[in-house]
Backbone bond lengths (Angstrom), bond angles and torsions (degrees), N, CA, C in turn:
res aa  C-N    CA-C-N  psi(-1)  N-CA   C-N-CA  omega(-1)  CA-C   N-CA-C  phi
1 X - - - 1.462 - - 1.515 108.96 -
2 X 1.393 117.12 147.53 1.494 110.11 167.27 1.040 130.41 -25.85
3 X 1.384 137.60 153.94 1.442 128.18 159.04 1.731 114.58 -82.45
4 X 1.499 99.04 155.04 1.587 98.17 -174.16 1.580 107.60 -107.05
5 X 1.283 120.14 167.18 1.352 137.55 -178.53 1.627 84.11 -52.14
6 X 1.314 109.64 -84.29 1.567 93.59 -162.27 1.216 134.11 -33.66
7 X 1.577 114.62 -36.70 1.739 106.07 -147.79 1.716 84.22 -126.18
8 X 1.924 135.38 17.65 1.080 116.23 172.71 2.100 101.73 -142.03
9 X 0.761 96.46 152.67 1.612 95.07 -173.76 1.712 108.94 -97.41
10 X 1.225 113.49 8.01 1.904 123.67 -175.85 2.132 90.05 -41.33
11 X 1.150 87.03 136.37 1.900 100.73 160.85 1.103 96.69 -131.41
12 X 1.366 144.73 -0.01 2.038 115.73 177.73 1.367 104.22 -43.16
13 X 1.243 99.35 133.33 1.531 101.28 156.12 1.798 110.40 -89.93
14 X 1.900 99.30 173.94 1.672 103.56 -169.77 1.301 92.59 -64.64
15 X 2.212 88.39 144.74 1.224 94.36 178.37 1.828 113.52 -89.59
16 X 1.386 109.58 -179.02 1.797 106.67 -167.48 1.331 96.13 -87.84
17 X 1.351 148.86 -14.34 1.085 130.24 168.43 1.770 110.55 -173.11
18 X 1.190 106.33 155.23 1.639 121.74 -179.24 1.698 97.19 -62.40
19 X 1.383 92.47 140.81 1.491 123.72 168.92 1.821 119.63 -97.94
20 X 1.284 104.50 -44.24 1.592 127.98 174.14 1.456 131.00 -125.98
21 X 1.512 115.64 55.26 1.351 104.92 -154.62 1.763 135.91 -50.99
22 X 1.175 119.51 96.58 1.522 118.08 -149.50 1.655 108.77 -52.30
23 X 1.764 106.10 -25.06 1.293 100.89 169.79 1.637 147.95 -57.34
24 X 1.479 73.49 -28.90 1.863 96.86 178.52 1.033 126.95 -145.10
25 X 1.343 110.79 22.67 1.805 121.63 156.27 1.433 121.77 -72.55
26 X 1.404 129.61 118.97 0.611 137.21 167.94 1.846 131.98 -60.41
27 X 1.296 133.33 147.40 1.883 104.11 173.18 1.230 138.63 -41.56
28 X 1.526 115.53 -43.46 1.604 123.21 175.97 1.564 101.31 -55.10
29 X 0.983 128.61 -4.33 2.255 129.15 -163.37 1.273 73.41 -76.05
30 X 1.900 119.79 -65.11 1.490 123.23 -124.25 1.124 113.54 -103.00
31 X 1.393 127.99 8.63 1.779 130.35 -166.03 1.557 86.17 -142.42
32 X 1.535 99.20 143.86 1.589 135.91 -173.51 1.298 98.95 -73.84
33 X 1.158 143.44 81.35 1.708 119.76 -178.27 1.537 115.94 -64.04
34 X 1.658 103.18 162.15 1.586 77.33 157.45 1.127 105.70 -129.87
35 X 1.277 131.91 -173.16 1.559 130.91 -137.80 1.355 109.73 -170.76
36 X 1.736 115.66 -6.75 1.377 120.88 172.46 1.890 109.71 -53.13
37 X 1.390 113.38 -31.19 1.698 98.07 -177.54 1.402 113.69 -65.17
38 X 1.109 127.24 25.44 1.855 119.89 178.69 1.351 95.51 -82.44
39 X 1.747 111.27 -40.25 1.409 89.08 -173.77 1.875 133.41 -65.91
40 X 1.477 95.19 0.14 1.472 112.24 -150.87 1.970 90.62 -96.10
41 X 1.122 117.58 -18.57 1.394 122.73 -166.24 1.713 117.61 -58.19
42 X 1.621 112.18 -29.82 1.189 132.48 151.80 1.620 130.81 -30.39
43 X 1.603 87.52 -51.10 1.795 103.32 178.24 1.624 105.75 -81.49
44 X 1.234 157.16 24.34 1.121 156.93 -117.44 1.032 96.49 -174.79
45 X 1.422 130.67 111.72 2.021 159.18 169.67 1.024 115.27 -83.72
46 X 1.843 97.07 67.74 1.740 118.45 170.95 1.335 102.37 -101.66
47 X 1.343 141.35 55.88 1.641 121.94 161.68 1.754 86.90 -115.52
48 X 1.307 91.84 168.52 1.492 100.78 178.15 1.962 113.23 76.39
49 X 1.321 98.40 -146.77 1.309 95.63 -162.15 1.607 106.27 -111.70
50 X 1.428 110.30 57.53 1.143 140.92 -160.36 2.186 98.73 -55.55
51 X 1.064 109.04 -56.25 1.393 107.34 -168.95 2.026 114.08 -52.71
52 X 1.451 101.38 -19.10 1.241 116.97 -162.26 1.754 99.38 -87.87
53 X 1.687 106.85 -36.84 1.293 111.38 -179.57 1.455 121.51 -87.33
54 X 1.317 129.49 -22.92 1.357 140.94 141.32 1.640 126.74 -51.26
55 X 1.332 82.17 120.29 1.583 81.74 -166.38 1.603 109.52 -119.87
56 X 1.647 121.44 143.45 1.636 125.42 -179.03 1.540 85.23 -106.20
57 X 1.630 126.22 152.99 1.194 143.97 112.99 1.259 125.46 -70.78
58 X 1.620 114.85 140.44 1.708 103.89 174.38 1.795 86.72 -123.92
59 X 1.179 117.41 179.51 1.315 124.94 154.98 1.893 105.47 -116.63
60 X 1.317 89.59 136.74 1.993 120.49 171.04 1.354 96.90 -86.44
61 X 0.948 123.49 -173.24 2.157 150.97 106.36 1.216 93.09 -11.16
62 X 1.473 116.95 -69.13 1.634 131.27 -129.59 1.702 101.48 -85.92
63 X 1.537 103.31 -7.25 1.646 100.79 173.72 2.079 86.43 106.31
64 X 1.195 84.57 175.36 2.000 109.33 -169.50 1.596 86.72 -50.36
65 X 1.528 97.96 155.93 1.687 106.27 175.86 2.174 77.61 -156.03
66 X 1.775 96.47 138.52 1.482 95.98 -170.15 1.897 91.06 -117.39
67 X 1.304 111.97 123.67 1.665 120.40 172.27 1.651 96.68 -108.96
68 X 1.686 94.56 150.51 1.666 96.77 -174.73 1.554 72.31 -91.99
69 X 1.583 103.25 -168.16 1.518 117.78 -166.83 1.199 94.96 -93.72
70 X 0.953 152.98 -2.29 1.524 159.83 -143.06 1.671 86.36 -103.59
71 X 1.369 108.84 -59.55 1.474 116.33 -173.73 1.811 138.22 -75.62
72 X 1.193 81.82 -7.33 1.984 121.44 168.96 1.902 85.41 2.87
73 X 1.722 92.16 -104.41 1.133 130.25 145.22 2.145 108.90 33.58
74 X 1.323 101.17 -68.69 1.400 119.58 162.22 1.478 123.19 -69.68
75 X 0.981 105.10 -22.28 2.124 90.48 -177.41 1.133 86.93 -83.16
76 X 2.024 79.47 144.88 1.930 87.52 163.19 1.256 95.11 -108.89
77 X 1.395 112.00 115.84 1.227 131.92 -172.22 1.864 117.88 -74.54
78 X 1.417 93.29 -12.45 1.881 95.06 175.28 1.405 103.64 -103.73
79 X 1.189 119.50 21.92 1.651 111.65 157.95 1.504 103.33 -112.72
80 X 1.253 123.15 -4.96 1.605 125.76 165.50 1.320 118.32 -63.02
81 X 1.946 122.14 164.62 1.184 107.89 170.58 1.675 79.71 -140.48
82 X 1.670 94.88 -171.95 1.547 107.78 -162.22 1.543 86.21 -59.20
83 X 1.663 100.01 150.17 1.604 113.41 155.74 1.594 131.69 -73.01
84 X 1.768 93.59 -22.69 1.746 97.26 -178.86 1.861 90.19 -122.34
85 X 1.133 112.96 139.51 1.452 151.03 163.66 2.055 96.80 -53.12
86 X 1.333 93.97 117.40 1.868 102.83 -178.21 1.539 82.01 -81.40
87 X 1.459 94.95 148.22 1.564 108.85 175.07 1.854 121.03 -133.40
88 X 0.875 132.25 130.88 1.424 128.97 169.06 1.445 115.27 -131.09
89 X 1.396 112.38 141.50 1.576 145.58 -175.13 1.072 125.30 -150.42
90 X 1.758 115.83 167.27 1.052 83.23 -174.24 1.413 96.21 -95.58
91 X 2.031 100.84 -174.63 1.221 117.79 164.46 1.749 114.13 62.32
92 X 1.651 100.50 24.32 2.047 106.55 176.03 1.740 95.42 -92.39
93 X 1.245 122.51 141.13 1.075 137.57 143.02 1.373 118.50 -0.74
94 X 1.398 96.47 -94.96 1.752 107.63 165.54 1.006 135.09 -57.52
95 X 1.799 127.34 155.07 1.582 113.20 -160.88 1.594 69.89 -118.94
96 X 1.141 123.46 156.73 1.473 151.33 -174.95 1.575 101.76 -120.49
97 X 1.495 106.33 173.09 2.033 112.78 166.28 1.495 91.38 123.23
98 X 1.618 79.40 163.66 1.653 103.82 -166.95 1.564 101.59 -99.10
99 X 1.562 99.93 162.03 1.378 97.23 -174.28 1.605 95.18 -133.00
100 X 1.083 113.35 126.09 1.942 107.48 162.78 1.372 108.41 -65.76
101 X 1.414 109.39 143.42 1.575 116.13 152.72 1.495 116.80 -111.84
102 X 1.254 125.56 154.98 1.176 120.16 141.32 1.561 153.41 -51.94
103 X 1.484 87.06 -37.94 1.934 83.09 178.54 1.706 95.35 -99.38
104 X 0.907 131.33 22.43 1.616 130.34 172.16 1.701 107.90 -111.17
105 X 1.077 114.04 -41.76 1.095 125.02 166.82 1.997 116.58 94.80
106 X 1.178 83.28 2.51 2.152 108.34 -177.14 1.500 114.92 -129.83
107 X 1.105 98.35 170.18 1.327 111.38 165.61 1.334 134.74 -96.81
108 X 1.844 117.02 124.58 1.665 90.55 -169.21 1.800 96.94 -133.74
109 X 1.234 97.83 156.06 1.492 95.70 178.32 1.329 140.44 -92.49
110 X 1.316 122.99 152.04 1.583 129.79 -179.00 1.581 114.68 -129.91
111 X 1.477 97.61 148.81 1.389 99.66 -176.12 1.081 131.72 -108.39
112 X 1.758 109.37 31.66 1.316 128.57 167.00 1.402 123.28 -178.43
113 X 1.607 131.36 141.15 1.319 130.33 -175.54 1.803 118.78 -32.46
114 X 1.788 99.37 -28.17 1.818 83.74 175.18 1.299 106.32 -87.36
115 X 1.624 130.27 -16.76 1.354 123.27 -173.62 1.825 107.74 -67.61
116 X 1.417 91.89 -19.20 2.040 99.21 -165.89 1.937 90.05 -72.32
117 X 1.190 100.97 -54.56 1.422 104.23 -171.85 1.405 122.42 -54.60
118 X 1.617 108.66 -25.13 1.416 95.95 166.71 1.811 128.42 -90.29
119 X 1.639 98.76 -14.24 1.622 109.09 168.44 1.486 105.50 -61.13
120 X 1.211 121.91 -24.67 1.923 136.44 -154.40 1.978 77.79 -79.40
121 X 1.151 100.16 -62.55 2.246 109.44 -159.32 1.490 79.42 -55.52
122 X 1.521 120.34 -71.05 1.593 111.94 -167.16 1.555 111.09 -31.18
123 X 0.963 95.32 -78.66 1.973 101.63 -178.95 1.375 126.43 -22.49
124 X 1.803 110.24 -45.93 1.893 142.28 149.74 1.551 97.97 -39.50
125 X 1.293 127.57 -78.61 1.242 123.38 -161.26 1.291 117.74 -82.95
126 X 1.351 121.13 8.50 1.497 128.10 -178.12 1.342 145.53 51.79
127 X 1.623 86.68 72.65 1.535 105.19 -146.67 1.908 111.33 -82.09
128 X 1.150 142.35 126.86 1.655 128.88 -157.28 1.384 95.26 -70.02
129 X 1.878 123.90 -40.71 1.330 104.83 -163.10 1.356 93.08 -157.02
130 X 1.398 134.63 177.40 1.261 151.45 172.89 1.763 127.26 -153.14
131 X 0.981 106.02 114.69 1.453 114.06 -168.09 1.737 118.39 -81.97
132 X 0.861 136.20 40.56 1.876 133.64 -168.08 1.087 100.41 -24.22
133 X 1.639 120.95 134.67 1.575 120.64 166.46 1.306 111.36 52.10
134 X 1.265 139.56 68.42 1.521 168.51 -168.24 1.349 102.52 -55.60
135 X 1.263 109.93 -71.33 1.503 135.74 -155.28 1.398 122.80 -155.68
136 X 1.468 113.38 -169.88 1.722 102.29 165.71 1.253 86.83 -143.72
137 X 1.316 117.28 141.75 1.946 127.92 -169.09 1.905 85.32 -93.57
138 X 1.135 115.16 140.82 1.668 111.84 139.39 1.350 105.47 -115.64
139 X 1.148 118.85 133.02 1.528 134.38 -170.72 1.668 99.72 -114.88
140 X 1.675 113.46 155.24 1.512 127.25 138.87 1.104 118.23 -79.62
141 X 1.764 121.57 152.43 1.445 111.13 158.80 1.663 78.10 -161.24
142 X 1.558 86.45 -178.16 1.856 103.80 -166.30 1.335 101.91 -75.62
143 X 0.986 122.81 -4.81 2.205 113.81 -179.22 1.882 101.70 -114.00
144 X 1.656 109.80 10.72 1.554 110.29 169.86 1.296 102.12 127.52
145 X 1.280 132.05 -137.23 1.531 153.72 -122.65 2.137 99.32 -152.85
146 X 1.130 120.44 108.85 1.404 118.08 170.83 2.240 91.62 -133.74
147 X 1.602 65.23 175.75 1.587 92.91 175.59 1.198 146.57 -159.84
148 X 1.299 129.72 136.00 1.673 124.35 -136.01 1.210 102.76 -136.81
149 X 1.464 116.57 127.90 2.038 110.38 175.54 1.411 85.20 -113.61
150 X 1.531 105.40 141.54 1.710 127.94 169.94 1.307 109.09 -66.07
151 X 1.073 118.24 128.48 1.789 113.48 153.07 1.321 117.60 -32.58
152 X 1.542 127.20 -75.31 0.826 138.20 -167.07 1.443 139.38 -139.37
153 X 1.374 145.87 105.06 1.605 149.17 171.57 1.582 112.75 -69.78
154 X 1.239 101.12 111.06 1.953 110.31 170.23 1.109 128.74 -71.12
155 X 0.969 157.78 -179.94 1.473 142.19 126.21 1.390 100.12 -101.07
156 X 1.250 148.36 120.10 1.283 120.87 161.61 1.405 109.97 -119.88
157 X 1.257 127.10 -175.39 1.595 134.26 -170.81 1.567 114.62 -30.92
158 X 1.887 87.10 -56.01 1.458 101.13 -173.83 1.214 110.54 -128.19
159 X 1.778 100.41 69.57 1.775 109.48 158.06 1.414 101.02 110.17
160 X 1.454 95.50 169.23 1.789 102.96 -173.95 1.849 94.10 -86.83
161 X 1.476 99.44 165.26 1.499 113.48 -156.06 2.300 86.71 -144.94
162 X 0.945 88.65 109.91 1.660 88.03 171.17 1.620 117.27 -99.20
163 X 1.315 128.71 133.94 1.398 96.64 -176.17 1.697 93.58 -147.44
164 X 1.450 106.75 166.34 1.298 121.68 159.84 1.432 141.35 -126.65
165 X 1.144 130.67 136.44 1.619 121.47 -169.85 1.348 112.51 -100.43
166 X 1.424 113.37 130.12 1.553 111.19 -170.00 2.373 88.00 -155.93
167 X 0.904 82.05 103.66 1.481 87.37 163.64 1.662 116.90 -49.29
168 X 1.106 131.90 88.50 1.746 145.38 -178.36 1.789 103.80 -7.76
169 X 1.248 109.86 -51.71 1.322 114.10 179.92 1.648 124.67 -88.41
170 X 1.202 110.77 8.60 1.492 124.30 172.22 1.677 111.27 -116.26
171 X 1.067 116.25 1.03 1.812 118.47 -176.39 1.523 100.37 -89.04
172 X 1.396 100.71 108.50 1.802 114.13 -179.00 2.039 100.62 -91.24
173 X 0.917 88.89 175.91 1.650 103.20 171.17 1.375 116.88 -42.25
174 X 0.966 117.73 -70.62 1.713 125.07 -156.61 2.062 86.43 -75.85
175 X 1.179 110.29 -38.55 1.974 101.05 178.82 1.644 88.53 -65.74
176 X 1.309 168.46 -74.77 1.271 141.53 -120.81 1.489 100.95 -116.77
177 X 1.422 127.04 6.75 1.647 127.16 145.93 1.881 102.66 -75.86
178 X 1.813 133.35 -30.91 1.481 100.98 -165.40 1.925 86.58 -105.42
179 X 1.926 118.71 26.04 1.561 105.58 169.68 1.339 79.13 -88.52
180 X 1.393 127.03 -41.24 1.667 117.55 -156.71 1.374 110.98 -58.16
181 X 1.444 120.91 -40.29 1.247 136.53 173.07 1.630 129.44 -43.07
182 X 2.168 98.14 -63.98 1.357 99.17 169.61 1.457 108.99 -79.66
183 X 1.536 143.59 0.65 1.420 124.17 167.25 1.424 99.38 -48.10
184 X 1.410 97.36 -65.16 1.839 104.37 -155.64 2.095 104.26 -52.39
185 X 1.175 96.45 -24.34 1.340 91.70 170.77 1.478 130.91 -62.08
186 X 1.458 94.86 -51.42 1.645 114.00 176.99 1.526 101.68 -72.29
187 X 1.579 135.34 -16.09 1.213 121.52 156.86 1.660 117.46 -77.38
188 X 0.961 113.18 -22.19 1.584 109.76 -166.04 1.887 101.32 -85.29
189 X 1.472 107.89 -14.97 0.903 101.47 -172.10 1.928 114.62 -114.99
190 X 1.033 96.99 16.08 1.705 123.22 -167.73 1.070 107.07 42.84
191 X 1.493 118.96 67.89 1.194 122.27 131.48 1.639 140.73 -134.98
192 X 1.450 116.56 155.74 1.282 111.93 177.67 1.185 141.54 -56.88
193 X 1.347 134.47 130.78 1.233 118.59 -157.42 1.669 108.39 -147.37
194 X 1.737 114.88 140.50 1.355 93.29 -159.66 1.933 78.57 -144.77
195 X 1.444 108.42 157.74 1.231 103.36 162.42 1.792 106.40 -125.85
196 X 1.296 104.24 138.21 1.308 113.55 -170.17 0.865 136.99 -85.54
197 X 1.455 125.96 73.18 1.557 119.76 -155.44 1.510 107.00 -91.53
198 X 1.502 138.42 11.56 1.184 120.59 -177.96 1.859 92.28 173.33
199 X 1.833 91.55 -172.31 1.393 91.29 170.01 1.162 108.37 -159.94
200 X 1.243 120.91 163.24 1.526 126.56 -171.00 1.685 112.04 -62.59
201 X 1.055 100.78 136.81 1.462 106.44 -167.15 1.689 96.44 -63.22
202 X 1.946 83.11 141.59 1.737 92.05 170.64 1.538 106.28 106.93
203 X 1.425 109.02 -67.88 1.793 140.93 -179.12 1.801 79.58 -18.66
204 X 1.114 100.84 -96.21 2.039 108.20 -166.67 0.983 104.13 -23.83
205 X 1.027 144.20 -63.33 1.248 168.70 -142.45 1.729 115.54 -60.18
206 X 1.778 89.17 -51.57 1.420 102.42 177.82 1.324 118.78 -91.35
207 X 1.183 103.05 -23.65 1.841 110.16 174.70 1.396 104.85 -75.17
208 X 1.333 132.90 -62.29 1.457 124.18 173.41 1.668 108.19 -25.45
209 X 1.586 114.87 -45.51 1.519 119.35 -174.47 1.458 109.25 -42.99
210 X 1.245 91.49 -60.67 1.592 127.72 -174.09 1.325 112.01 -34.75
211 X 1.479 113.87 -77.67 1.693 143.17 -134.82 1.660 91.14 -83.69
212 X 0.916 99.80 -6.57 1.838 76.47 -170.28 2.216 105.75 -76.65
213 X 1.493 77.68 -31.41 1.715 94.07 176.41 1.644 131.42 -90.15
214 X 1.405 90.26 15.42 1.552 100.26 -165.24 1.759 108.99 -75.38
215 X 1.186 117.90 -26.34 1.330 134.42 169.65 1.533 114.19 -39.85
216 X 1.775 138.83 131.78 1.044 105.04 -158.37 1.632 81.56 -101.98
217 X 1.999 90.71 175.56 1.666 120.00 -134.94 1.338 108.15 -146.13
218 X 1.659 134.24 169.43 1.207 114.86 -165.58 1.275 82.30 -130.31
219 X 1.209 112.96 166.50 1.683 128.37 179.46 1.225 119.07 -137.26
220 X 1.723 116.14 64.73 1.368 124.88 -161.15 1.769 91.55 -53.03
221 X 1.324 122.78 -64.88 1.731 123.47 -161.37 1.921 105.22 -58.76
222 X 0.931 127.27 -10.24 1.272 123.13 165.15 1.679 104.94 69.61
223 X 1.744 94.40 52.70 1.613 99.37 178.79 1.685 111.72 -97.23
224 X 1.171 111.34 -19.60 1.241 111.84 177.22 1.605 110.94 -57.75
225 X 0.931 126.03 -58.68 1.674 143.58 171.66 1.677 107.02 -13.14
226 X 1.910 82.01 -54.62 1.448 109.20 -153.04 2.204 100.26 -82.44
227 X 1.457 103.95 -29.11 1.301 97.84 152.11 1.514 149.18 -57.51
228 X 1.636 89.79 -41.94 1.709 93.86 -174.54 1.603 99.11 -100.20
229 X 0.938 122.40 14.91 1.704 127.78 165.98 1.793 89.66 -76.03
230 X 1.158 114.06 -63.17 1.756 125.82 -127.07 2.019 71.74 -83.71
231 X 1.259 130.11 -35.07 1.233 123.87 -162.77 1.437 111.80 -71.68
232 X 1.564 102.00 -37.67 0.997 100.88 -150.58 1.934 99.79 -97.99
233 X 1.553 128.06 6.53 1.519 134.45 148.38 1.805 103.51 -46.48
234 X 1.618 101.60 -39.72 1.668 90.80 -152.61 1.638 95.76 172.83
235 X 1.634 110.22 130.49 1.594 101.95 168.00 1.171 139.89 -47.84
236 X 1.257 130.51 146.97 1.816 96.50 -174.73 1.988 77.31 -139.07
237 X 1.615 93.24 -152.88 1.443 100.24 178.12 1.569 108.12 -102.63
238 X 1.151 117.75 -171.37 1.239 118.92 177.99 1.550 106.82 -66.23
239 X 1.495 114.78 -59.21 1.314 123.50 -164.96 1.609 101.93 -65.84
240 X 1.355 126.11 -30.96 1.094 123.03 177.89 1.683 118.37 -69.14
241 X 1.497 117.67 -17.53 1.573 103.86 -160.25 1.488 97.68 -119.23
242 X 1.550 124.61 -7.43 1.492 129.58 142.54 1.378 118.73 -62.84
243 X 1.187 108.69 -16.01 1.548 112.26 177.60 1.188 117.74 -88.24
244 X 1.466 111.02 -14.89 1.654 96.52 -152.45 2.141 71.48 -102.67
245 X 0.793 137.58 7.15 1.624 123.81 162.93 1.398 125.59 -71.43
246 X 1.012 119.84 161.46 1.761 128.61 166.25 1.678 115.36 -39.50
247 X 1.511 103.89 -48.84 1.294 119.90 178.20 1.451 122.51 -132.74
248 X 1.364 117.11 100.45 1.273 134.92 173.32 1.473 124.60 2.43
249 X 1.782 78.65 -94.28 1.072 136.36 -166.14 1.709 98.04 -63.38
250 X 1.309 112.52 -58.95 1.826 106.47 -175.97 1.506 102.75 -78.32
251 X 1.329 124.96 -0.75 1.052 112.40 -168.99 1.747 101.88 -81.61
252 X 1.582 112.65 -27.74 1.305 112.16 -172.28 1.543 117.27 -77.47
253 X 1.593 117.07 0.67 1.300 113.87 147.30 1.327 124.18 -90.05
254 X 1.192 115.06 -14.55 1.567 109.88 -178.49 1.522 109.36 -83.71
255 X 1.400 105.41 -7.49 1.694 100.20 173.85 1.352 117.79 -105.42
256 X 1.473 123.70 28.65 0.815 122.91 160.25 1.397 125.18 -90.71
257 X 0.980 115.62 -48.26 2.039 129.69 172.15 1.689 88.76 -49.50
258 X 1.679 117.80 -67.51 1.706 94.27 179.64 1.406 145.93 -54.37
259 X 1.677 99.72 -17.43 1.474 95.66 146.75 1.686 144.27 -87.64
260 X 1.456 92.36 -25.76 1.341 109.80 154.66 1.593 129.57 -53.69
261 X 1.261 119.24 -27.60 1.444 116.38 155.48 1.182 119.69 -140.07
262 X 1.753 111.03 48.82 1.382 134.30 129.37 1.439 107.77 73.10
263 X 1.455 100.20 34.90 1.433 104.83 168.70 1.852 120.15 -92.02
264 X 1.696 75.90 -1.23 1.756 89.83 -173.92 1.839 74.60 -135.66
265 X 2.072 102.20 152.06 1.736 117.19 158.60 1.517 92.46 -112.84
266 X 1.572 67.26 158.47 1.768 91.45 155.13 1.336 99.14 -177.25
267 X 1.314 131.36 168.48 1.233 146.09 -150.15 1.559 119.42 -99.06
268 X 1.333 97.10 88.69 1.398 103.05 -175.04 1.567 121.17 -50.62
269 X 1.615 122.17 -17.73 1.215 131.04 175.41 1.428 124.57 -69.11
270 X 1.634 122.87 6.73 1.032 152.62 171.95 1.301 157.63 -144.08
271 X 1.098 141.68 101.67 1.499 139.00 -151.14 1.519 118.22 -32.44
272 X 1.218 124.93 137.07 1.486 141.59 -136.90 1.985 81.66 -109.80
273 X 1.187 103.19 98.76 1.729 101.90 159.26 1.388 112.15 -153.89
274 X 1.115 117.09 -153.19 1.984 124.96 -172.85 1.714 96.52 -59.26
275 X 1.212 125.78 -48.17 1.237 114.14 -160.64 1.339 115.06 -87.93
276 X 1.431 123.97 20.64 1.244 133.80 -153.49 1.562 93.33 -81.21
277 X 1.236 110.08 149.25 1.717 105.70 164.54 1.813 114.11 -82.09
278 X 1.097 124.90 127.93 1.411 124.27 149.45 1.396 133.42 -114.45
279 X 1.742 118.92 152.67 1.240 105.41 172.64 1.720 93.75 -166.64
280 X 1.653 97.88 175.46 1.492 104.48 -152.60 1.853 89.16 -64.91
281 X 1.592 103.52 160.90 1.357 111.30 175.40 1.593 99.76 -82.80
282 X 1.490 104.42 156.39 1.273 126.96 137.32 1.761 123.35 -2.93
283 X 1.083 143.87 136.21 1.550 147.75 -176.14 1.830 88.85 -58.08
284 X 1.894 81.39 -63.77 2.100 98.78 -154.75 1.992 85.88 -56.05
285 X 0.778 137.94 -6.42 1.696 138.77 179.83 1.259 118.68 -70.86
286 X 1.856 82.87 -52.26 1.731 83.74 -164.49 1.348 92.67 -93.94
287 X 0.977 151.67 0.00 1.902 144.00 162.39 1.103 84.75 -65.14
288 X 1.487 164.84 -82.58 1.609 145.52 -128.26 1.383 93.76 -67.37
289 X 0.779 139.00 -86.60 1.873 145.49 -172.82 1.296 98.19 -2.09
């Protein structure tokens, strides 16, 4: 949460204008992609009738069911569950666990602190659903037969979104031959697809602020009102538009849920304190909330 007059010494004054508008940024704004598999697209046994010979597994109830890519299109992918089994032990590398969202309304799992962070942005941008461990790709390429399960399937507003998490500086060879692989997948099958190697500086930073309050909340003192009134005369700063309420001090929790579902911006491209700029969101903003 912001810092307060009392317990933080911040002087920025408001800044002159947004860098990341949290109201109407979309995910692709806020994550680093990476983009090194173009070169890998070469090694990849697309002539012929390639979608038919590529094959996804999903898991049912009913046990594995195998669609070539050709047939994408047909799974109903929200009666699926993950293809690989989340695991914890001790002393593994990776930290695993479920994360609640809000606009999903459950808990779904990831198999590592960057996979949590990108369910956290989904949840921000208001994502309908998310699939962990989708499928399992079997791909061609020129050294034989490999195979790749996605992190993750979206649903979002506009279309499914496939993605993978790979820290930019940890993606070896054989990881950016099976991104090259599932792109062409997530194209053949119209959908978007991004692998996540990072994020715009700050972004984490401010959502951690955020997310803890994203849960919805009651506002016996009727400060929220008294926020998006005072925002919406004219931007002010943070410290300025908690101020201009009855109550300060409670007011700087009640403005958190309004930025959290973007009924209030501010600039995710920068650390969230007193001098922060705010102002009322966007119409198309405040309808998602």
């Amino acid at each position: 949460m912001p810092c307060s007059r009392r317990w933080c010494r911040c002087s920025m004054s408001a800044r002159t204008g947004p860098g990341l508008r949290s109201d109407v940024c979309d995910l692709a704004s806020l994550v680093s992609q990476f983009t090194g598999d173009d070169a890998f697209r070469q090694r990849l046994v697309l002539h012929g009738d390639w979608p038919r010979r590529w094959a996804t597994t999903w898991m049912f109830d009913g046990g594995q069911v195998v669609w070539p890519v050709r047939d994408l299109g047909s799974v109903p992918v929200l009666d699926s569950r993950p293809v690989r089994r989340f695991t914890w032990r001790p002393r593994q590398r990776h930290r695993p666990g479920l994360e609640p969202l809000v606009s999903t309304g459950r808990q779904h799992g990831f198999e590592s602190l960057e996979e949590r962070d990108l369910l956290r942005a989904l949840d921000f941008v208001r994502v309908r659903e998310v699939l962990p461990q989708p499928f399992r790709l079997d791909f061609e390429h020129t050294g034989g037969r490999s195979a790749h399960v996605p992190d993750f399937l979206a649903l979002m507003p506009d279309g499914g979104w496939l993605f993978d998490v790979r820290p930019a500086p940890l993606v070896q060879d054989e990881d950016a031959l099976k991104f090259a692989a599932t792109r062409e997948v997530a194209s053949a099958a119209g959908w978007h697809y991004t692998v996540v190697g990072g994020w715009r500086p700050h972004v984490l930073g401010v959502l951690d602020a955020l997310l803890a309050r994203r849960r919805p909340r009651k506002d016996p003192l009727g400060l929220q009102p008294q926020l998006l009134a005072a925002a919406a005369e004219r931007p002010r700063s943070f410290a300025e538009l908690v101020g201009s309420t009855e109550w300060p001090e409670l007011a700087r929790v009640e403005a958190v849920p309004l930025l959290w579902h973007r009924r209030l911006g501010v600039d995710l491209g920068s650390p969230l304190q007193d001098g922060s700029l705010v102002w009322l969101g966007q119409p198309a903003a405040r309808g998602r909330s």
